[in-house]
C-alpha positions in Angstrom: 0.0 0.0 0.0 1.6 3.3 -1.1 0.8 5.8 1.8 -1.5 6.0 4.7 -4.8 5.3 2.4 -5.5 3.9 -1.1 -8.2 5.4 -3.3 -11.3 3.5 -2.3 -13.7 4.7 0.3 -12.7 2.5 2.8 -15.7 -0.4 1.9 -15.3 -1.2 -1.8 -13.6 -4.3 -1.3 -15.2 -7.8 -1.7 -14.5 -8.3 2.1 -13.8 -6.0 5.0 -10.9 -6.1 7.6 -11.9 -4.1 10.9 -8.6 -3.2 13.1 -8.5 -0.7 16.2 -5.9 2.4 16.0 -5.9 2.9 19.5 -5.6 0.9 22.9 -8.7 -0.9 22.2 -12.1 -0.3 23.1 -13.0 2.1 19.6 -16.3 0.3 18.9 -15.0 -2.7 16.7 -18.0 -5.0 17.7 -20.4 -2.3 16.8 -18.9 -1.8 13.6 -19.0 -5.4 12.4 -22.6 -5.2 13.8 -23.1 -2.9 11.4 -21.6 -4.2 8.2 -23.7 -7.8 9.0 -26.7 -5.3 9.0 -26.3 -4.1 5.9 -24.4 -6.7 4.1 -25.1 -10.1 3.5 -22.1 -11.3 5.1 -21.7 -14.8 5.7 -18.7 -15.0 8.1 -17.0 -13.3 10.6 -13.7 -14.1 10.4 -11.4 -13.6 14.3 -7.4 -13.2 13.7 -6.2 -12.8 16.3 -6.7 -12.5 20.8 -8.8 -14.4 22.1 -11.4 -14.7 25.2 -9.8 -11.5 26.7 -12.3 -9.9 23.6 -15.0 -7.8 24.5 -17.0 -6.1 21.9 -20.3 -4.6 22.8 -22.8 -4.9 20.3 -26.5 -3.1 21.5 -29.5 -3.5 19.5 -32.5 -1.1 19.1 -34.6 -3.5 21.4 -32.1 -3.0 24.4 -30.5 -6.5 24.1 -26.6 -6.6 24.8 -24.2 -9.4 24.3 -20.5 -8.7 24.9 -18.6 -10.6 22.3 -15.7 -12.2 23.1 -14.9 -15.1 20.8 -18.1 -15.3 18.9 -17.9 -12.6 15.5 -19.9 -9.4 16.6 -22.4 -10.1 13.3 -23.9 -12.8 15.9 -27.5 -11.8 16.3 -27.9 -11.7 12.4 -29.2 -14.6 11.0 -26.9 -16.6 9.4 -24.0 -15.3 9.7 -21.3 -17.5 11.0 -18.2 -16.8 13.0 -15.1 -18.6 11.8 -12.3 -18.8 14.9 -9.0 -19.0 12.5 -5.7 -20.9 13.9 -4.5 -17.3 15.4 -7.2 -17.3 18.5 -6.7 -19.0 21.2 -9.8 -20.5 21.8 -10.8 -20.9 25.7 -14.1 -23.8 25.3 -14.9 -23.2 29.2 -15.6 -19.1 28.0 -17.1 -20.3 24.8 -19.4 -22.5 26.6 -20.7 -19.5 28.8 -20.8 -17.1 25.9 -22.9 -19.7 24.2 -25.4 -19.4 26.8 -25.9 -15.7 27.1 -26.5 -15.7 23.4 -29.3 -17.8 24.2 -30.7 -15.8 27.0 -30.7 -12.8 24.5 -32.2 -14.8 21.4 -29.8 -16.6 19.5 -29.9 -20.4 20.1 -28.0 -21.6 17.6 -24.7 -19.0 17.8 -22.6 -22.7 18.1 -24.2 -24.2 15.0 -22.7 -21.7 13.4 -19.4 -21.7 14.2 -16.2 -23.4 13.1 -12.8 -23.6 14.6 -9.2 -24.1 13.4 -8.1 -27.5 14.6 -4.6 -25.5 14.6 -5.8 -22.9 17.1 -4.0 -22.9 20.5 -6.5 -24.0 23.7 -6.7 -21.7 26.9 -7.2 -23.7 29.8 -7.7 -23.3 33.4 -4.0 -24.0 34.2 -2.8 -21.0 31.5 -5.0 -18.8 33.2 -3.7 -19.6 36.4 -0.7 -18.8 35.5 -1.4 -15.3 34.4 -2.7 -14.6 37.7 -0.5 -15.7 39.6 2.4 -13.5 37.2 0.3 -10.4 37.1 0.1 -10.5 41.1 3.5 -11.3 41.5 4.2 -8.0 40.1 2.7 -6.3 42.8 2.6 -2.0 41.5 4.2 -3.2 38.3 1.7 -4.9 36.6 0.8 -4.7 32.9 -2.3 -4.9 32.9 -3.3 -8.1 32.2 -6.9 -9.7 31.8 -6.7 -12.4 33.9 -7.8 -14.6 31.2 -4.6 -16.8 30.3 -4.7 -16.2 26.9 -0.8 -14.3 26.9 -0.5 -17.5 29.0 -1.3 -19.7 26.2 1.1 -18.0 23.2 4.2 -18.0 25.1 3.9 -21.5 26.5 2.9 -22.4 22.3 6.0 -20.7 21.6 8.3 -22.1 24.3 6.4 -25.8 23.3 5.6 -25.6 19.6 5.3 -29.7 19.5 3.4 -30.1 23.1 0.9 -27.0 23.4 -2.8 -28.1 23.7 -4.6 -27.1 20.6 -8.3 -27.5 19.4 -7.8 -30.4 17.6 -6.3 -32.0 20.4 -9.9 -32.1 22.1 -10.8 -35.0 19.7 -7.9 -36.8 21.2 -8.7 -37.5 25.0 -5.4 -39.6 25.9 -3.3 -36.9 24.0 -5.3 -34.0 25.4 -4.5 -36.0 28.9 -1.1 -36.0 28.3 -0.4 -32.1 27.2 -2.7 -30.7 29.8 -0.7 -32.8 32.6 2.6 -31.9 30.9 1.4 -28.1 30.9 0.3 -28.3 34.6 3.5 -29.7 35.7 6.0 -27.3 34.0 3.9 -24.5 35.0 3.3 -26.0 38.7 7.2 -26.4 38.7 7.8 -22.8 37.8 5.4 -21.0 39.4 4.0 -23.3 42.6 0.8 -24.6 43.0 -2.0 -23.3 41.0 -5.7 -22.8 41.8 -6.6 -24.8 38.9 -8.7 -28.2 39.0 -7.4 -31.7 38.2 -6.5 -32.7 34.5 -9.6 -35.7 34.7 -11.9 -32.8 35.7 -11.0 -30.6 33.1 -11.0 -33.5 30.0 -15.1 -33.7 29.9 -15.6 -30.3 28.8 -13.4 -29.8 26.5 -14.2 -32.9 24.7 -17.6 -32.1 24.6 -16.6 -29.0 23.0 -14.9 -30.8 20.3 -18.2 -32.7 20.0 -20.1 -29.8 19.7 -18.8 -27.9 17.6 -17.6 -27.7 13.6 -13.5 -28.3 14.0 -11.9 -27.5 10.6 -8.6 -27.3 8.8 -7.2 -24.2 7.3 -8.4 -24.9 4.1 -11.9 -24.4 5.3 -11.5 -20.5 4.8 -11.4 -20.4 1.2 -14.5 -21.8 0.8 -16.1 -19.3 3.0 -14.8 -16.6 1.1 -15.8 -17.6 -1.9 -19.4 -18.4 -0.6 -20.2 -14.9 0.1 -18.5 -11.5 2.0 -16.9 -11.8 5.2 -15.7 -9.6 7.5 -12.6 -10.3 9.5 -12.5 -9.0 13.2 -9.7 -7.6 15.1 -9.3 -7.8 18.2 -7.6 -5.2 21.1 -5.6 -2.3 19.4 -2.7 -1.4 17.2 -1.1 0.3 20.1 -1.0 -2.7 21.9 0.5 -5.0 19.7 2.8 -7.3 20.7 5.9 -5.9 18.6 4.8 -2.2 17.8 2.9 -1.5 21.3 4.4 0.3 24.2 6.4 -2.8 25.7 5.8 -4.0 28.3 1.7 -2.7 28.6 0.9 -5.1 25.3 -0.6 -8.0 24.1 0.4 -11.2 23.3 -0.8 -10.6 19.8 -0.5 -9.6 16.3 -3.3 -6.6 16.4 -2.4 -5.0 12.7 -3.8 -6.4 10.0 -0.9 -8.7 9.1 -2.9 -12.0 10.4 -6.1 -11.1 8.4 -3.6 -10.2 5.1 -2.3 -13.6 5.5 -5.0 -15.5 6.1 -6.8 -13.6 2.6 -3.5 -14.6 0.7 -3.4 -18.5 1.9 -7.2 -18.2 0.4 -5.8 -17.0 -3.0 -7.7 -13.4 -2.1 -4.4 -11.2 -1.4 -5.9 -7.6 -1.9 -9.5 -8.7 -1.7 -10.4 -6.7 1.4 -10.4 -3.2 2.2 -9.1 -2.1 5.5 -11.2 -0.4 7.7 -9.4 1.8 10.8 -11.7 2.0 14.1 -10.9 5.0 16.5 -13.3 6.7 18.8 -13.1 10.8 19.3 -11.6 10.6 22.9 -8.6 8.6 23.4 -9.0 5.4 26.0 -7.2 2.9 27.3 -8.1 0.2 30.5 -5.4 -0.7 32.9 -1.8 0.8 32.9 0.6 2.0 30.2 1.1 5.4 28.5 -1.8 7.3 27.7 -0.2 11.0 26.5 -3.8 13.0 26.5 -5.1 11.8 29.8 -7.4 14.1 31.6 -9.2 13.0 34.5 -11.2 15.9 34.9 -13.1 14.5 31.7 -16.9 14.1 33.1 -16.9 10.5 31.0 -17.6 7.1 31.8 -17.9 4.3 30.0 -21.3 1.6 30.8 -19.2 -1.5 29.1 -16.0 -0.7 30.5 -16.0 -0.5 34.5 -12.7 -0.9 37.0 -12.0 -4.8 37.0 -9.1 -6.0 39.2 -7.1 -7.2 36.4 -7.1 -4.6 33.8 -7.7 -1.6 36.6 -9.3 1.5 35.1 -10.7 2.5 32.2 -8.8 5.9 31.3 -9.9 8.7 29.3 -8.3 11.2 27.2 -8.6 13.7 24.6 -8.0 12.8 20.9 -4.0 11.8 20.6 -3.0 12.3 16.8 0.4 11.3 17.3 -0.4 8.3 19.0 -3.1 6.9 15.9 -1.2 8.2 13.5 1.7 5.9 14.7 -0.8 3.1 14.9 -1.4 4.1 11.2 2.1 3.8 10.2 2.4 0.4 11.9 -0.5 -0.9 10.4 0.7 -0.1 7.2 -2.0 2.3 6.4 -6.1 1.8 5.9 -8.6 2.5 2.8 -10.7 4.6 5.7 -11.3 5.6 9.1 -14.5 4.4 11.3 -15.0 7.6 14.0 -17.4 6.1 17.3 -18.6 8.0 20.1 -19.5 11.4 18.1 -22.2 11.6 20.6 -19.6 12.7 22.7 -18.9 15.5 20.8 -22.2 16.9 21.2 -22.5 17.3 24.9 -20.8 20.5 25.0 -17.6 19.0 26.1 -14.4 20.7 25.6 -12.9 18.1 23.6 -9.5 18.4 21.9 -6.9 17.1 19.0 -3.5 17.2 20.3 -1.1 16.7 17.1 2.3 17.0 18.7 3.9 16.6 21.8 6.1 18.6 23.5 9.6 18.2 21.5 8.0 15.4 19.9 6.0 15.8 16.4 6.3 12.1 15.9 6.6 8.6 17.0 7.9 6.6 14.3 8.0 2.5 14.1 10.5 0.5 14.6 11.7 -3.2 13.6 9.4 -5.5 15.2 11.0 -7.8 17.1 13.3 -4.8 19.0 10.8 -4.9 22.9 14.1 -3.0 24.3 13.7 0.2 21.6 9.8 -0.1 22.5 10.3 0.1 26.6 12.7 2.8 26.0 9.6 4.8 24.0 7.3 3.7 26.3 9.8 5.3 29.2 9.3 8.2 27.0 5.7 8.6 26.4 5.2 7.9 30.0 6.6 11.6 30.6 5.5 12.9 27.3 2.8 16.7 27.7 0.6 17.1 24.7 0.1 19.9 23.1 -4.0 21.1 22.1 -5.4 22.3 19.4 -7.0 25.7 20.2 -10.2 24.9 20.2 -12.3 22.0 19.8 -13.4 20.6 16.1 -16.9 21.8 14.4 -16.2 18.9 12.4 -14.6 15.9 13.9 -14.5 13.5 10.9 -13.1 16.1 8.4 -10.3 17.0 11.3 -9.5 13.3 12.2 -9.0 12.7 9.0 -7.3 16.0 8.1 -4.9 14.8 11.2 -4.3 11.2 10.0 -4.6 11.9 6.4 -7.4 9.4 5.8 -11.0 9.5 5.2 -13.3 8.9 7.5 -15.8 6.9 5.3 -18.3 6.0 8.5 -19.8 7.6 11.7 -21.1 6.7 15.0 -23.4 8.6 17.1 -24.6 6.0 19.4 -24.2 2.2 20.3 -26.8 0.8 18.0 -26.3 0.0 14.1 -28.9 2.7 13.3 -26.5 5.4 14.8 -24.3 4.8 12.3 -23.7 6.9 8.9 -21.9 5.8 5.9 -20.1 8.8 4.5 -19.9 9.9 0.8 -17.2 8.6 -1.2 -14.2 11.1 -0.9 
């Protein structure tokens, strides 16, 4: 891609990847809400987290359902949700997301879902683990959810051959064997964990095997060519696990580069437009930099309350430089989705800070290089924005003025009716 945007209006393409710019938390579930209510979209497509999701999706009737593995296009008919061998899929949260889908109207959210065989397994002994880490750190934690899932990559990494995965659930004596090889090495390192015995574990996740659709990679390709999908991000580009502000990151690929190279495995490289989510105040929940954070901001957030893993949810005004490094990592978008314009039209005195003090720019690095990232976290953590004068009469046209990329769609309230689709620029 040759700049920050191409010359499409952002949804032009046969599909449609949806990645955060910011710290998470822009609106992505409402987004993909959106496109499965007004395309006939027949998967979403996850790429990368994993249970730690949560994407809020409100309809017009007052139902909620916080997404966190299921695709956010759940409550439309038909569409399915396709978990692709870069989740880690946690069957114990799956199971429990099932059910509130039912509570809120949707029986049949499992029937229509399919799952890499490939796909690492959470399990109550990774998210032990976590816990037991993120407390060790005492005032120093990163923020973690709680959920195991960081848990899950590095012990995948560390044991490429042994880690639990999906497919492994149709396997009971080799599920056995990893899961009691996992708890061991991770009992040895960190002590005993409050996690139950293997035996107790094995039923449910070989039920989940039995319940639901477990494919192979190749399954993909046939979804695409059976109709538009949308491929959902999860997190935020500033968290990434090589570009983010080390060590308050993920454990996660959160540009587009998973979605890219799942599209090019399926023979559709460049098939998909790229769609940049951002909301008009700058967020983020637990610890980390956050430049533009103003605590006298009068704003809270229904979906996003203290939790004792992740801490607060913080507020800030709009930080240019901090998106538009997001946008550089990312490698660019075809257009920009703005949420939370309501916002704007409370009489707030909302800003765009563009710079920093001594610092116009944050530019990317190699990825790979966690010691060049701490060192710009050190920075940012002492880093004083500098405002605009006044706040924007038009916040699309200035967002995008800032980032130098359209914003092609709106969002003035949680629902997929508060949404407008801008004209083509």
């Amino acid at each position: 891609m040759n700049g920050l945007m191409t010359g499409r209006d952002g949804l032009d393409g046969e599909h449609t990847v949806v990645v955060d710019l910011g710290y998470g938390d822009a609106g992505k579930g409402t987004v993909v809400d959106w496109l499965c209510a007004t395309r006939p979209v027949h998967t979403v497509v996850r790429f990368n987290g994993g249970a730690q999701a949560a994407h809020n999706v409100v309809l017009r009737d007052g139902r909620h359902h916080t997404f966190a593995q299921f695709g956010a296009g759940t409550f439309h008919p038909g569409v399915w949700t396709h978990l692709s061998r870069h989740i880690v899929v946690d069957p114990l949260a799956l199971a429990a997301e099932a059910d509130h889908l039912a509570d809120v109207g949707v029986p049949d959210a499992l029937d229509r879902l399919t799952v890499d065989g490939e796909a690492l397994l959470a399990t109550p002994y990774h998210r032990a683990a976590n816990r037991a880490r993120e407390l060790s750190r005492g005032a120093d934690r990163h923020g973690s959810c709680g959920l195991g899932v960081g848990e899950a990559v590095a012990y995948g990494l560390a044991h490429p051959d042994e880690a639990p995965r999906v497919a492994d659930c149709r396997s009971p004596k080799r599920l056995r064997r990893r899961l009691t090889a996992l708890r061991d090495r991770l009992t040895a390192e960190l002590g005993p964990l409050d996690a139950p015995p293997v035996d107790d574990c094995l039923p449910a996740f070989t039920a989940f095997a039995e319940r639901v659709a477990v494919v192979d990679r190749s399954w993909l390709a046939g979804a695409l060519r059976a109709g538009p999908c949308v491929f959902e991000g999860a997190q935020g580009v500033l968290l990434d696990e090589w570009h983010g502000f080390h060590p308050y990151t993920t454990w996660s690929t959160t540009t587009f580069a998973n979605a890219e190279s799942l599209l090019a495995e399926a023979g559709q490289a460049g098939a998909a437009s790229r769609l940049g989510v951002l909301r008009t105040v700058t967020t983020r929940h637990g610890p980390g930099p956050l430049v533009t954070e103003d605590p006298t901001l009068p704003l809270t957030d229904p979906h996003n309350p203290t939790n004792p893993w992740q801490g607060r949810f913080r507020f800030g005004h709009f930080d240019a430089v901090a998106h538009a490094y997001a946008l550089a990592v990312a490698g660019g978008v075809d257009g920009l989705a703005l949420t939370h314009l309501d916002l704007t039209e409370r009489g707030l005195d909302l800003r765009i800070c563009r710079r920093y003090e001594g610092l116009d720019r944050l530019l990317p690095g190699p990825p790979g290089d966690l010691d060049r990232q701490a060192a710009l976290t050190a920075r940012l953590l002492h880093a004083r924005p500098v405002y605009d004068d006044d706040s924007p009469t038009d916040w699309p046209q200035a967002v995008g003025e800032a980032l130098g990329a359209p914003v092609v769609l709106t969002s003035h309230g949680p629902t997929a009716t508060d949404k407008n689709l801008l004209a083509r620029v």
